[in-house]
C-alpha atoms as one frame of an Amber mdcrd trajectory, in Angstrom:
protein
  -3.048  -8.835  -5.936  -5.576 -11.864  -5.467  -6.735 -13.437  -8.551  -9.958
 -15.342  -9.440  -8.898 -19.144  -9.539 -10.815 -21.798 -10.558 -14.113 -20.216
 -11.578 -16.311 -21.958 -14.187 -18.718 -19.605 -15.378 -21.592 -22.169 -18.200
 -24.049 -20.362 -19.581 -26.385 -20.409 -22.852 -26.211 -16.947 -24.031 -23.151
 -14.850 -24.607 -24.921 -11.712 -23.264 -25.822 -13.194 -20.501 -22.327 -14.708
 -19.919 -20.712 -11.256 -20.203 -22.810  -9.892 -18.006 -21.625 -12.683 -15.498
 -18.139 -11.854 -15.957 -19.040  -8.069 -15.371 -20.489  -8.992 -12.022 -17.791
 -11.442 -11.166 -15.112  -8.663 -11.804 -17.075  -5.976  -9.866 -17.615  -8.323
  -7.108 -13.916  -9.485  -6.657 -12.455  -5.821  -6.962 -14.503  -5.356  -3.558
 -12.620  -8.244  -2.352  -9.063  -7.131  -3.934  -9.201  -9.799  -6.428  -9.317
  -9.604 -10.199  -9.493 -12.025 -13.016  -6.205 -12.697 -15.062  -7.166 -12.323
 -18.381  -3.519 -13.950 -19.494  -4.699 -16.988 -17.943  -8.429 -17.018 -18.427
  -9.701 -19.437 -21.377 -12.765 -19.111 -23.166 -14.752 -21.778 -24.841 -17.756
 -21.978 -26.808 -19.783 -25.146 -27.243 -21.689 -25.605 -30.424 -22.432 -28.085
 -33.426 -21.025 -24.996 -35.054 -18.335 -23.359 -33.330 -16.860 -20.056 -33.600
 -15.139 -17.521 -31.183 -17.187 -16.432 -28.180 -16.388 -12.283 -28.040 -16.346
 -11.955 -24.424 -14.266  -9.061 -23.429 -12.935  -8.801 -19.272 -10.882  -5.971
 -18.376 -11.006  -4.509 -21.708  -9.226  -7.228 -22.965 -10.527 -10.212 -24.798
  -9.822 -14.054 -22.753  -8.037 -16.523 -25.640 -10.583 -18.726 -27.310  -9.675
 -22.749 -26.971 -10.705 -25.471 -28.829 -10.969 -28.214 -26.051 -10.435 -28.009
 -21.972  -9.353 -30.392 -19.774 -11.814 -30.479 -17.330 -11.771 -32.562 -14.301
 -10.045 -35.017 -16.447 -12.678 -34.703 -18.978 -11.913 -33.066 -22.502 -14.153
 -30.747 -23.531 -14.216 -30.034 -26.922 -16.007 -26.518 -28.764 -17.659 -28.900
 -31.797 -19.010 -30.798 -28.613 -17.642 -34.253 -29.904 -15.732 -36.827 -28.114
 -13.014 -37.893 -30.519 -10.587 -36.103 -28.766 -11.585 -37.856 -25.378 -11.457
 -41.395 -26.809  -8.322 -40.926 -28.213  -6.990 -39.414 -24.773  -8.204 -42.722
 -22.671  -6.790 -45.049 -25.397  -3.612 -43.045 -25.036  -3.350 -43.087 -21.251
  -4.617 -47.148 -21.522  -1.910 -47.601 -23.784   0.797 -46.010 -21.778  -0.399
 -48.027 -18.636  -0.885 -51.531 -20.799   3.014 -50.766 -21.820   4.277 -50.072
 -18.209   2.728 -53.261 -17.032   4.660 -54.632 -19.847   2.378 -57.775 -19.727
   3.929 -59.337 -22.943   7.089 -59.923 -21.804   8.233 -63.672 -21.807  10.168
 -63.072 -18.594   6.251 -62.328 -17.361   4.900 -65.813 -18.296   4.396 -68.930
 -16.181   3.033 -72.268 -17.092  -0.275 -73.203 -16.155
């Protein structure tokens, strides 16, 4: 069996969006291809989040709090905390392999 890879499906309404997910399953079982719901993700973007109930398959997709997204975090209270602290992280880890403080490093001017 083929599976759905890769799709990113944005939408405002959650009707609307399970409707999308309808068609996208109907139109991949005419291809031999199906959506893995153990791998599928679902998150909903709000000042206010809760679960999205979107249901594929007759099962329900696991609701995340953030995605990584083409090295973008995407979080579902639509902040960027969690993406600040991820490029100070990775700045950090580079800064320390550089290992620029190191007196070995230093030469006179």
């Amino acid at each position: 069996m083929k599976y759905i890879d890769g799709t990113v499906l944005l939408l405002q309404e959650q009707t609307v969006l399970q409707g999308m997910i309808g068609r996208l399953t109907d139109t991949g079982r005419c291809h031999g291809m199906e959506i893995n719901v153990d791998k599928a993700v679902v998150i909903r973007i709000s000042r206010q989040p809760f679960p999205a109930q979107i249901m594929t398959n007759q099962k329900q997709p696991r609701n995340v709090e953030y995605i990584n997204w083409f090295g973008s975090i995407k979080t579902n209270d639509a902040r960027c905390t969690r993406e600040i602290k991820s490029r100070f992280t990775i700045a950090e880890a580079a800064f320390k392999k550089q290992n620029v403080l190191s007196p070995a490093k230093w030469t006179k001017i």
